[in-house]
N, C-alpha and C positions, 0 to 999 in steps of 0.2 A: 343566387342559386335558390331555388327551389324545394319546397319538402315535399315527397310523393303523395297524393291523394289514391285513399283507397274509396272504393264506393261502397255504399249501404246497401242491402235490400230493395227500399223503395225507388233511391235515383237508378240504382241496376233495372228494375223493371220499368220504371217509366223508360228509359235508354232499348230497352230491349223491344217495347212494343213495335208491331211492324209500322205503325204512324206515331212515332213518338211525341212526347211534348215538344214543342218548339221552342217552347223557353229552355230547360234543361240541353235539348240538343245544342244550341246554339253556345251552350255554357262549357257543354264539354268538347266542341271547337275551338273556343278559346283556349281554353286549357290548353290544348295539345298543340295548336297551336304558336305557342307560348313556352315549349317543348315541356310541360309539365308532366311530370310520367302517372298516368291515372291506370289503378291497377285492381281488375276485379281480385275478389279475396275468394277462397273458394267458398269459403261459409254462405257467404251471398250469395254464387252463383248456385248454391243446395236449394236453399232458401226462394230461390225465382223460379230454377226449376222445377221444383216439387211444387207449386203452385200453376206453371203451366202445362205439365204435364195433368195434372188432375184438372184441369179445365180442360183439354185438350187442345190447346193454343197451338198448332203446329208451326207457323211464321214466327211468333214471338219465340219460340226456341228454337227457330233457325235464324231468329237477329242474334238472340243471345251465343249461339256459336260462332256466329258471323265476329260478335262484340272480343269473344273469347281470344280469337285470331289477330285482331287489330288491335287490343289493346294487352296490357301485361294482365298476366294471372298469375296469383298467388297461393301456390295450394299448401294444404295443412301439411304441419311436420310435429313429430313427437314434442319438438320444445314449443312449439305455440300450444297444444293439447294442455302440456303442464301447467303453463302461464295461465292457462283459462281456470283450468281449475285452481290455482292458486288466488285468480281474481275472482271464483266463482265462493270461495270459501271467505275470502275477507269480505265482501259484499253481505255473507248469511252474518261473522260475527259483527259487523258493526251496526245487524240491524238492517241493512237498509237493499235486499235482496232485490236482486231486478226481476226476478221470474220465480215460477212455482218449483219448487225445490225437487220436482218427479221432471222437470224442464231440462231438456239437453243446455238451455240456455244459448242460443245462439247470438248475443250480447255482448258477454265475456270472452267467447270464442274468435268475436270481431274483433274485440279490444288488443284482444292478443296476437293476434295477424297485424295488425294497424303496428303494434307497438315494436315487432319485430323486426318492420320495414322504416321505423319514425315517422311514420303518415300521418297527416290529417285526414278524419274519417266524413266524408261528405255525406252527411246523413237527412233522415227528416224526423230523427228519434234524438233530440241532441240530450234530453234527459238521462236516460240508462246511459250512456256509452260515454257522457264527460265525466263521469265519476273517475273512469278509467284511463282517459285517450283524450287529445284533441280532438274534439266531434263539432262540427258546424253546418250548418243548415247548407247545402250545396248553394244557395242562392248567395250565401253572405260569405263563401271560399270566391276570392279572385285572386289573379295573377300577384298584384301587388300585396294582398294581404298573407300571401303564400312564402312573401322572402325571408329567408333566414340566413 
């Protein structure tokens, strides 16, 4: 069996662009393949969105709907909210904050979606988000290293 992969920000947009990476693409093939269930978080899809909308990328957010459709979404609920801010407040006392404290912090608020599903978070930020979460670089998530 398997643990769900949530995606990050980055591997979400490279996946979204209308000629995506090939490397990435091929990766999240496998996965699914492999019947891994890979599941945008909603934070990420904010987060890509808000970035192609202000570019005005129109394809790259009709991949990212297209993305939304064929793979699992997971949107924010009151208890992942809580969890963030409970991970957003131990992070400021032990010192070791991931973002500017005026920051929605969209980090914490991953960690807390990822942790509410037990996912490994497929990132390219493995810094801030292993503090909280399983976070690995999407390159070095594979099928086999995924069993639990």
């Amino acid at each position: 069996m398997t643990r769900p992969i949530v995606l990050d920000a980055g591997p979400l947009g490279r996946i979204a662009h209308p000629r995506p990476n090939l490397e990435i693409t091929l990766w999240l093939r496998q996965m699914l393949s492999a019947g891994v269930e890979v599941i945008i978080p909603e934070i990420a899809d904010y987060e890509v969105r808000r970035s192609l909308l202000l570019a005005g990328l129109k394809k790259s957010l009709e991949r990212l709907d297209l993305l939304k459709e064929s793979l699992a979404y997971l949107p924010l609920n009151t208890g992942m909210i809580l969890r963030a801010a409970q991970l957003w407040a131990e992070a400021r006392i032990s010192g070791k904050p991931t973002a500017d404290p005026k920051e929605l912090d969209s980090d914490v608020i991953l960690a807390a979606q990822s942790l509410s599903v037990g996912a490994i978070v497929a990132t390219e930020n493995i810094g801030h988000l292993s503090r909280f979460v399983d976070a690995r670089h999407w390159r070095n998530i594979t099928v086999e290293s995924n069993l639990v």
